[in-house]
N, C-alpha and C positions, 0 to 999 in steps of 0.2 A: 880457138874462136868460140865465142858463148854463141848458142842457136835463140836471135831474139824474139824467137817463141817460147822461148825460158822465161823472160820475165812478165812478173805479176800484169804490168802493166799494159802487155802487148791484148789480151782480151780486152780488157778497158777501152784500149784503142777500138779494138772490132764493135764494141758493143755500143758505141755512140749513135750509130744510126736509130737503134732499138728502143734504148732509152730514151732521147729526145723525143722519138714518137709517141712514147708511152705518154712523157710530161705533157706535151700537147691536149694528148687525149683525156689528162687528170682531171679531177671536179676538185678544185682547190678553188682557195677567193683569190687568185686574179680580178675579178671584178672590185672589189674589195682595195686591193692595191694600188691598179689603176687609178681608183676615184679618190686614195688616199694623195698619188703624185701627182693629178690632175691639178686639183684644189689648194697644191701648194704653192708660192710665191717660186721657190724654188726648190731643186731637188741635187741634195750633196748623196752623192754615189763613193761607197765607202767600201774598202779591202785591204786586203796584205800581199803581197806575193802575186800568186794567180791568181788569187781573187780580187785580186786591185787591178789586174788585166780584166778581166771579167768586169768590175764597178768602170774602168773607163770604156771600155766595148759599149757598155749600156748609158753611158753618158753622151754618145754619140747616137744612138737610138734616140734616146727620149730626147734629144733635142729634134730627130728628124721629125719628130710627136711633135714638135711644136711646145717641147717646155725647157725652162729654163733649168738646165744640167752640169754639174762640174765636179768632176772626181779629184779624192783624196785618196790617201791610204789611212789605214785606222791608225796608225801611229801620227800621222801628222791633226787626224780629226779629233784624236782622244789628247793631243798634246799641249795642241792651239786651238783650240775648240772655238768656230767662226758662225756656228748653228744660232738662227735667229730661231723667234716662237712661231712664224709665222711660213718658214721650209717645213722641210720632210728630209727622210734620210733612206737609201737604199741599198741596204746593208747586205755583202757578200760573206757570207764565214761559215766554208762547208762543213767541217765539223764541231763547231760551237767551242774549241778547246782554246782556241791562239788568244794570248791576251789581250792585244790592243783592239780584238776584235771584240772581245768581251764588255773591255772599259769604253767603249764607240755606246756597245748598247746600253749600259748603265748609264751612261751620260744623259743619254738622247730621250731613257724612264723616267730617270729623276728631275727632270726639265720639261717633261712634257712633251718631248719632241714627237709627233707619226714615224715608225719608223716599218719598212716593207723589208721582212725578213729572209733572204733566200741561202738557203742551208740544206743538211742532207736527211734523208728519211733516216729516224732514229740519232735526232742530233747531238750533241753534249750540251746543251739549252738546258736549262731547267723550263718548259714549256708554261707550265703551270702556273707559273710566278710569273708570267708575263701580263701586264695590264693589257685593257682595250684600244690603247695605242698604238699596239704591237700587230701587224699583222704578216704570219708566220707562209713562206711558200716551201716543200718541200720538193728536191731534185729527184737526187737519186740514195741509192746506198753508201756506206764507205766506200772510197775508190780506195782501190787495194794495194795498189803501189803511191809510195812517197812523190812521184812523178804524178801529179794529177792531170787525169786528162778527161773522164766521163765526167767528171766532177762541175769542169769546166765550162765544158759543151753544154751541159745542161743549163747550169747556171747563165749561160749568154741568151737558153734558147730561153730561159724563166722572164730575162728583162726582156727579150723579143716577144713574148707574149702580151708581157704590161705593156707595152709602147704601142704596138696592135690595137691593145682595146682603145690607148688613149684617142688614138686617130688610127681607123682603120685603112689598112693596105699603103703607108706612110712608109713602111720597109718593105715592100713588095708583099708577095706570098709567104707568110711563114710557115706553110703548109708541106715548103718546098726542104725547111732545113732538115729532115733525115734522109731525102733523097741525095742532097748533096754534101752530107757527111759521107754516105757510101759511095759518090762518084770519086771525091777526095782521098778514099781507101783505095782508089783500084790505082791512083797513082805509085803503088811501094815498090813493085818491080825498077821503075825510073829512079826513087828515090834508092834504093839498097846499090844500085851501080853508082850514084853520085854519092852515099856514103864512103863507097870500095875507092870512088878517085882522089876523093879528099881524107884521105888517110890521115893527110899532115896539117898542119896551119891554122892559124887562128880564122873563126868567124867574126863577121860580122851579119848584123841583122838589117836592113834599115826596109822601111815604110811610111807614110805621111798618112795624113788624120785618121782615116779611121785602120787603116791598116798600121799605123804604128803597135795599135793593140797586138798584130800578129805579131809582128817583131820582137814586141817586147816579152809575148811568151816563148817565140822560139829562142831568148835569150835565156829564159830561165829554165826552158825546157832540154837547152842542148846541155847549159850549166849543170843542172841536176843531175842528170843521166849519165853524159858521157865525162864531164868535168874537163874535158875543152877549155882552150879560151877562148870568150866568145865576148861579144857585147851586142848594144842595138840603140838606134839612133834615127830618126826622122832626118832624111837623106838632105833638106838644105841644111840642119845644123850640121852636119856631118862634114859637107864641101865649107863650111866655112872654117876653117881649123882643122880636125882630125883627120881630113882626108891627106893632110903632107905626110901623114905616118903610115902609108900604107904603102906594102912590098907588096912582089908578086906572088906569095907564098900564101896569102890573106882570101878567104873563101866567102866571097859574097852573095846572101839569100835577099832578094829585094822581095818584097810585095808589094804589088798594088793594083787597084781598083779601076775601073771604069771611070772617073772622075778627072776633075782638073789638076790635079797632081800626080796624074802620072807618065807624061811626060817631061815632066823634070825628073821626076825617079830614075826614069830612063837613060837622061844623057846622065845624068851622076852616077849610075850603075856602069854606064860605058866607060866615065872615066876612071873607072878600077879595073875597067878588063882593058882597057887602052895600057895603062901599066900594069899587065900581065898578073892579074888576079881572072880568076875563077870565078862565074856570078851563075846563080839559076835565078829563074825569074817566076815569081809566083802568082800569077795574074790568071783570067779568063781566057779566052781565045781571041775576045774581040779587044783585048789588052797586050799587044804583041811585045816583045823585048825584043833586042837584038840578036840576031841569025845565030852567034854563037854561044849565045846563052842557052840553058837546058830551062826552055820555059816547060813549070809542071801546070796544066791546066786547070783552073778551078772553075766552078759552076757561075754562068751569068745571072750574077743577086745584086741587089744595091749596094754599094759600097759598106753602109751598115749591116745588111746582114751576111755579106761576106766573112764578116769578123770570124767568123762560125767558122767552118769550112776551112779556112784559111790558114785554120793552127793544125789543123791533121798533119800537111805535110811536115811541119816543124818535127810532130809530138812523132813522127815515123822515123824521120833524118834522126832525131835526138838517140830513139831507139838503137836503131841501126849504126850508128857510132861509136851508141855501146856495146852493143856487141860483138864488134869490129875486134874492138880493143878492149876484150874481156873485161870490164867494167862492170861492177854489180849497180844497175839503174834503178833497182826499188828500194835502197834502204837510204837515201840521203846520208849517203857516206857515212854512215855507221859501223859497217861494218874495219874500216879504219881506226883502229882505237886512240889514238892521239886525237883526230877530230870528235869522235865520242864524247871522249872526257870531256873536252873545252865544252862542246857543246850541252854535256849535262848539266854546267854551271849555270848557265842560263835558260829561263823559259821562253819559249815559242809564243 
């Protein structure tokens, strides 16, 4: 069994509280940003991968802002590009290398579009070559394993800060997100015994509005790592169709929020453990699941900036099931040379 203090990524994980504080504390133009998303008609929230978790995280934010928000992914924004002259774009792409992320901001230069930059200190940007359109936020460092996760956190807490100035205290206290990055850490002990029990069987993820964001990272997060099967699905499309396919071998993480939809979450999470699935429940305290769910507790935030918090326990489970099952979780299955090669065909 690998000790999942071996991988790269397990610091990453520790150092989220540290870092988000730090970003809080930075003198960057967030003001600047803010009065760039403000002053727009609207605002397309743009990523890949995790950072399309992240651009939809923050499409739910700035709407609690009070603007009009709707995420893409760079491949569908650079594809079918829907950008009027008169939005803004709020661009996720931690290290400035992923193409579609590349061709988003080339689009949005050459057209003039505002676009609110959030990436990592020392980006792969050409900074310089950036026109007055551009205005640039910096997170943190490279995140060091292929498994991103300080990358993340930061980047959710960088649009929690924009959406803050645009209407203050509209997501609660954001003062409060490294406090409960570190309460969401003390959960790993709960999590590493609910790794040890689900040994076997496919995941599932599911969540509703603003919690689908968690979902959908603990899909790619458990993907990545442990290479699991897993998926994730906002739980009424889920009861409508895909729930017939579910045995009792199927391990279900539900999240959800303080909000009106989490009581639906609930009885749908019930009926996968009514037929003999396994479910934890990722909620507050004042979010209760059912008696034999392993609810792990999160911090009581608004629904949006629970987004934050919410993917710890994922980004831990994902850990911890790889190293369960001797899995190398930092190299995006590179170290497998058949997937290697395919994948050196193509660029990221």
């Amino acid at each position: 069994m690998v000790a999942v203090t071996d991988y790269r990524l397990y610091p990453a994980i520790q150092a989220q509280p540290s870092e988000c504080a730090k970003l809080l504390s930075s003198v960057q133009p967030f003001d600047r940003a803010a009065e760039t998303l403000s002053t727009a008609s609207r605002v397309w929230t743009v990523g890949i991968g995790t950072s399309y978790n992240a651009a939809n995280a923050a499409s739910w934010m700035l709407r609690a802002a009070g603007l009009e928000a709707r995420p893409l992914t760079s491949f569908e924004f650079a594809t079918w590009p829907t950008v009027s002259d008169d939005e803004a774009v709020l661009l996720f792409a931690h290290t400035g290398r992923k193409t579609y992320s590349g061709r988003s901001l080339s689009l949005c230069i050459e057209r003039g579009i505002p676009v609110v930059l959030i990436t990592k200190i020392e980006t792969g940007f050409d900074l310089d070559s950036f026109p007055d359109t551009v205005t640039v936020l910096h997170t943190t460092t490279q995140d060091p394993s292929a498994m991103y996760t300080v990358s993340h956190t930061t980047a959710m807490t960088a649009a929690a800060m924009i959406a803050d100035l645009v209407s203050p205290a509209s997501l609660g206290d954001i003062s409060e997100i490294p406090t409960s990055l570190a309460a969401a850490l003390t959960l790993e002990a709960e999590i590493a015994e609910l790794a040890s029990e689900w040994s076997d069987g496919a995941l599932i993820a599911l969540g509703a509005g603003p919690m689908l964001t968690a979902a959908e990272e603990a899909h790619i997060k458990i993907a990545e790592a442990s290479r699991r099967a897993v998926r994730h699905q906002e739980p009424e499309s889920f009861l409508h169709g895909p729930a017939v396919q579910i045995v009792d071998s199927d391990r279900i993480l539900s999240f959800a929020a303080n909000d009106d939809s989490a009581e639906r979450t609930r009885v749908i999470t019930q009926l996968t453990m009514d037929n003999g699935c396994s479910a934890a429940w990722v909620a507050p305290e004042s979010v209760p699941g059912r008696e034999s769910a392993r609810h792990l507790v999160l911090p009581e935030l608004s629904p949006e900036l629970l987004t934050i918090p919410a993917v710890v326990p994922a980004q831990l489970l994902a850990a911890h099931l790889a190293a369960n099952d001797g899995v190398n979780a930092d190299d995006f299955r590179t170290d497998v040379p058949r997937f290697r090669e395919a994948l050196s065909k193509l660029s990221l």
